[in-house]
C-alpha positions in Angstrom: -6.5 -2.3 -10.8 -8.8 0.4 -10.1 -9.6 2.4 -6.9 -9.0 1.4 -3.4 -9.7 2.5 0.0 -8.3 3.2 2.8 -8.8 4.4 6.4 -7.5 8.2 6.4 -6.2 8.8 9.3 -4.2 5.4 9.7 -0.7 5.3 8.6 2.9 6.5 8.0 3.0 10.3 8.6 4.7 11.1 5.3 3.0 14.3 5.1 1.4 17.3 7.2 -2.0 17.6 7.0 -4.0 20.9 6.5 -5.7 22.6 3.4 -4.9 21.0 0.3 -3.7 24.2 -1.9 -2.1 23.1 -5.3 1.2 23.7 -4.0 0.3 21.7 -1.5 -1.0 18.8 -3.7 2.2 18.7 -5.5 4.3 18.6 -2.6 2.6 15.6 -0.5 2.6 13.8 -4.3 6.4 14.5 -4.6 6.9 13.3 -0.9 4.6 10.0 -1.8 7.1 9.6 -4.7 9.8 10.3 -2.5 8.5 7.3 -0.2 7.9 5.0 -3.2 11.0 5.6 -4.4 13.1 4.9 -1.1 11.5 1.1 -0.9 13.0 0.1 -3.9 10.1 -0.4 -6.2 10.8 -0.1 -9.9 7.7 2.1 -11.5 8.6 3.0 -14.8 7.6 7.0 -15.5 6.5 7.0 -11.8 3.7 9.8 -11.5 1.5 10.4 -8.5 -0.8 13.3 -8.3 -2.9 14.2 -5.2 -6.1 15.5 -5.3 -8.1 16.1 -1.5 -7.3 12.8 0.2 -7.2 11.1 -2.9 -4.0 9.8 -4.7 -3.8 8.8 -8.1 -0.5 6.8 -9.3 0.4 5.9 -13.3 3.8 3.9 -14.6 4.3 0.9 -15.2 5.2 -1.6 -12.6 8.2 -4.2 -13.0 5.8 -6.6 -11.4 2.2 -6.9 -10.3 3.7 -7.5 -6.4 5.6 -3.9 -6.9 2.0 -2.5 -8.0 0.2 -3.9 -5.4 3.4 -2.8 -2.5 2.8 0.9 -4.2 -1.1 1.1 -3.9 -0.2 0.0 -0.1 2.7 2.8 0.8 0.4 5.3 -0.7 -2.9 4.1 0.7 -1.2 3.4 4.1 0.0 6.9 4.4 -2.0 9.1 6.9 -4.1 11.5 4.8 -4.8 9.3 2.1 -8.2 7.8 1.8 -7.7 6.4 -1.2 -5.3 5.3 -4.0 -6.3 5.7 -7.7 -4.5 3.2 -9.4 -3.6 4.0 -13.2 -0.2 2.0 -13.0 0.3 -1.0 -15.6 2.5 -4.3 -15.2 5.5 -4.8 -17.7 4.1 -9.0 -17.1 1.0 -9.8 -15.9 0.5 -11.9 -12.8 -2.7 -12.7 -10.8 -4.1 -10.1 -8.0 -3.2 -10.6 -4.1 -6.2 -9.9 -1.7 -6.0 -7.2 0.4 -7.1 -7.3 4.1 -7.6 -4.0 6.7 -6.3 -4.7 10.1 -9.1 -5.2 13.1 -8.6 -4.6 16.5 -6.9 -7.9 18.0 -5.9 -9.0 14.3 -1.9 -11.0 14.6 -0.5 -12.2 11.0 -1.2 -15.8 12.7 -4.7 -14.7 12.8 -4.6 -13.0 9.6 -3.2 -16.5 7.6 -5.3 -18.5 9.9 -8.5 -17.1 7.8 -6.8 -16.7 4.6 -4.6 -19.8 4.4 -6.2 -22.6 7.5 -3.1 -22.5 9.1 -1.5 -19.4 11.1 1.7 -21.0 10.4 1.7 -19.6 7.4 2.2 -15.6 8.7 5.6 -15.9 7.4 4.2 -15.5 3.6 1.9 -12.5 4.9 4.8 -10.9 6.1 7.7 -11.0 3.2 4.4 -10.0 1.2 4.1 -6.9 2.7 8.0 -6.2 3.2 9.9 -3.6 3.3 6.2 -1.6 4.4 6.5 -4.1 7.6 9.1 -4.2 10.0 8.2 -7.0 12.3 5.5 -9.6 12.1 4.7 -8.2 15.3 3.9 -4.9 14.5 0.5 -4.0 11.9 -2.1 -1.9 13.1 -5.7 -1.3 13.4 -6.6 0.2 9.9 -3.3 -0.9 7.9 -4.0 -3.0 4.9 -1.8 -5.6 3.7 -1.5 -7.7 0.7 -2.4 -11.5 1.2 -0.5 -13.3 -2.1 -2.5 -16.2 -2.9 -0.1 -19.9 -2.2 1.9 -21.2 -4.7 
């Protein structure tokens, strides 16, 4: 899919940030792994290597939703600017667009642009589940994965 951005200092606090050391690297890529793997997501030879405020993920995804919900946990982890993505898809499905969250941005508003009717924040949210609790709670800088309708 390629490379994405990200705001850097929006997001989970997975990791400490500080001097980025190689033992440093390996530990916030092991804790990024860590969070990847606690969601669920099946990634196939899951590797994730962090260089500066950049990280880079292979494997293959079971799905191009799981691929999409990885490049979002790691991208929407504080300290991360942006999210190489090397990954693969065992089948291939079309892309989701991705949207950063504005100040006074709601899913209603969100699907409201997307979709013409802000009804429709239900699809927003199970597309960015288990990353979102509530449909009440995204914030500025968070990017979320808008599936296309069926």
């Amino acid at each position: 899919m390629g490379l994405f951005s990200f705001i850097k200092n929006a997001g989970a606090k997975v990791f400490g940030i500080g001097k980025t050391t190689e033992e440093e690297a390996l530990n916030k890529a092991n804790m990024l792994a860590l969070a990847v793997e606690k969601l669920g997501f099946e990634v196939l030879d899951l590797n994730i290597e962090v260089e500066e405020d950049t990280a880079i993920v292979w494997g293959e995804a079971d799905s191009q939703e799981t691929r999409e919900k990885v490049v979002l946990v790691l991208g929407n982890t504080e300290g991360i600017a942006s999210v190489d993505d090397r990954m693969t898809v065992a089948v291939e499905e079309p892309q989701a667009q991705f949207h950063t969250v504005v100040s006074g941005d709601s899913l209603s508003k969100i699907a409201k642009e997307f979709y013409g009717d802000a009804m429709k924040y239900p699809i927003i949210f199970e597309a960015n589940k288990p990353m979102l609790k509530s449909p009440d709670l995204i914030y500025p800088g968070q990017v979320l994965r808008i599936p296309a309708l069926d």
